[in-house]
N, C-alpha and C positions, 0 to 999 in steps of 0.2 A: 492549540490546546490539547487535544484528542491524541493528533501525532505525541507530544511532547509526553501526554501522560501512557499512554501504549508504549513508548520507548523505552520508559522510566520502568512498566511493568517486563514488559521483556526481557530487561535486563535480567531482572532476578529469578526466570525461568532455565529450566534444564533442555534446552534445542540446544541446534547443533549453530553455531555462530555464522554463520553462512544463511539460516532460517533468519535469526534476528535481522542479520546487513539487512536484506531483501526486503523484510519486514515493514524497516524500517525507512528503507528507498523509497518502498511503496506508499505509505502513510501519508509522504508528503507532496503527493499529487491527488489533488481535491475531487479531481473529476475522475479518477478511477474509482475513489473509496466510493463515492456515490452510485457507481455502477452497482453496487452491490445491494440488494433488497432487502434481504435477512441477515446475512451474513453469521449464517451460526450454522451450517452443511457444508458436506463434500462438495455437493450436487452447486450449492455458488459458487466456491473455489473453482471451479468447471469452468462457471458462466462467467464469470469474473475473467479468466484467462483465455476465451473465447472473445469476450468485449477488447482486451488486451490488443489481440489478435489481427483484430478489425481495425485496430487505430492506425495499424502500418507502424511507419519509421519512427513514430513518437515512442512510443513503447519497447520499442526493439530491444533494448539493452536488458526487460525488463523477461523477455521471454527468448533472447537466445538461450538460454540455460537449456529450456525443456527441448528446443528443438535440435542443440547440439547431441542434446541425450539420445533423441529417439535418431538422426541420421547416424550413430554411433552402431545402433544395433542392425545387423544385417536383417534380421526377420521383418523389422519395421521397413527398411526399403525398399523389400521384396513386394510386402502387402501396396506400399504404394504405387511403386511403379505397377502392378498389375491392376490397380485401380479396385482392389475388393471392394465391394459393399456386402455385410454380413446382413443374413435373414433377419427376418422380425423376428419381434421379441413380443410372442404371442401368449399370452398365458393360458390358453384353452390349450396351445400344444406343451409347453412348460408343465404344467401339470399332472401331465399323464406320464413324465418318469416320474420312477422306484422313489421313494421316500428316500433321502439324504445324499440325493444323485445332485449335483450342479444345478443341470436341470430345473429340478425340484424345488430347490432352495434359492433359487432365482427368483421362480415365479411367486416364492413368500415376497423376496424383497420388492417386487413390481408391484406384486397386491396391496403391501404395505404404501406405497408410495400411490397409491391409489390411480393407478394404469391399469389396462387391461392388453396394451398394445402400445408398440412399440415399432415403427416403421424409418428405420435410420437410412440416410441416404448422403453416405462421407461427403464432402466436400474437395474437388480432386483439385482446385485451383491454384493449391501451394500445400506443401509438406505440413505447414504449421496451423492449415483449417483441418487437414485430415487430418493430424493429431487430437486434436482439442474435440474433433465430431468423436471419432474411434473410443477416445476414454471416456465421454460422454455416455455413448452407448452401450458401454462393456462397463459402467458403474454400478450395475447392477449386481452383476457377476461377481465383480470385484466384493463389494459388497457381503455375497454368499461363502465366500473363502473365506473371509472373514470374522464371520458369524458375526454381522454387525449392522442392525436392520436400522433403518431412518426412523429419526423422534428419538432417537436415546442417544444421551450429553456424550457418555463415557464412549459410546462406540460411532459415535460422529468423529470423537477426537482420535480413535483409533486410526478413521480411512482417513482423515488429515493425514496422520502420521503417513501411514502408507503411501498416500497422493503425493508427501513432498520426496520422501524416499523415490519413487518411482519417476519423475517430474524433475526434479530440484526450482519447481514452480514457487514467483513472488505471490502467485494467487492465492495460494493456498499460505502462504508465508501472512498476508495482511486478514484471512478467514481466518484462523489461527491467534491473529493479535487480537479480534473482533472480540472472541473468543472467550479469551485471560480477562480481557477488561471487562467482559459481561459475566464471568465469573466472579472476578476480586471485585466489581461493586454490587451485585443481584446475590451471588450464590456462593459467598467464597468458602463454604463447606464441599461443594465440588471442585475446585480448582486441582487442590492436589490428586484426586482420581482422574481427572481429564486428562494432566499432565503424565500418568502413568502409563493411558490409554496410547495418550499421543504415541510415546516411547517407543512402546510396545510393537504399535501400529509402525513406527518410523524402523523398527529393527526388522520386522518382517516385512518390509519395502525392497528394504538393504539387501537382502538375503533372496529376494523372490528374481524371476529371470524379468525382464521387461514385458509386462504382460500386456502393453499399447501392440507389441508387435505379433502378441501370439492368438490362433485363430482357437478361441476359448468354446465360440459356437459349438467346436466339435467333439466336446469333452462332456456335452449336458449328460450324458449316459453314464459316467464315471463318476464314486463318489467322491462325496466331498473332502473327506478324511484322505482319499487317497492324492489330489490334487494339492493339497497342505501339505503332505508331507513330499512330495513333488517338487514341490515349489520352494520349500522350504520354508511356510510361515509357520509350521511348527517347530520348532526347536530342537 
């Protein structure tokens, strides 16, 4: 019933038709939708695609997408085969760059999420647990470029956007469907702004470099305005 009416809404949404198939792949395995807690954040689409991960061979078809993506980009292979693990994600040192540095504006998004610490430690077992830990740990960041802090509908929907752009993840594809539905029956005066965000967020995915591959740690010192237009999520 859920599947069939999520399918029904999807339909009539503005993604990319590749989001929808996914979407809709997804819906119809019981035991993944359940993996899912909230499912109204970046931060599940994550965890959702993490659980994915862990299932092995069952899933596979469902997460080759993200992992063709990220062996496709050389900086991402680099980081793995040297086996990086990136510093913490400390907000007592966060804090002490310049107002509107990375940095800075990190440490809003961690405070927001109500962290104060952050001690990641990749997973080197296979290409596809280092990915899913890496974007995990760098959501924060991602987040910050964004200007798009957790608890807010419209800028959740944005780092979807960006998560599937960057990804072409089903996790974020059935986080997404969660989504629409709890929009078009709770709040369907947001719907069309979320669907904007999404967009928005899905175009400056498009446009940005693979940012799973790129060592973001080193750029806290650089502002934010200048990494956006870098990167290209400004226009």
């Amino acid at each position: 019933m859920i599947a069939a009416r999520l399918t029904q809404l999807l339909s009539t949404v503005a993604v990319p038709a590749s989001l929808r198939e996914v979407a809709e792949r997804l819906l119809l395995h019981g035991n993944a939708l359940a993996t899912l807690r909230r499912g109204e954040s970046a931060e599940a689409a994550v965890a959702l695609l993490a659980k994915l991960a862990a299932q092995g061979e069952r899933f596979a078809p469902l997460s080759r997408a993200s992992l063709a993506k990220a062996r496709a980009e050389p900086e991402f292979r680099e980081l793995f085969a040297e086996g990086y693990q990136p510093p913490p994600l400390d907000l007592e040192i966060l804090v002490e760059f310049p107002e509107g540095t990375l940095g800075r504006e990190t440490a809003v998004i961690v405070a927001a999420m109500g962290k104060s610490r952050r001690d990641p430690h990749l997973d080197l077992k296979s290409e596809l647990a280092y990915l899913v830990e890496r974007v995990r740990v760098s959501l924060p960041a991602w987040r910050a470029l964004l200007q798009a802090e957790p608890g807010d509908a419209e800028a959740d929907a944005k780092v979807l956007g960006f998560l599937y752009a960057q990804l072409e993840s089903p996790a974020v594809g059935v986080v997404l469907a969660l989504r629409v539905h709890g929009a078009a029956a709770f709040r369907p005066q947001l719907l069309p702004r979320a669907i904007r965000a999404f967009t928005d967020g899905y175009g400056a995915g498009t446009r940005a470099p693979f940012l799973a591959g790129l060592r973001l740690e080193d750029d806290w010192s650089r502002p934010v305005r200048e990494l956006r237009a870098r990167f290209g999520i400004d226009r």
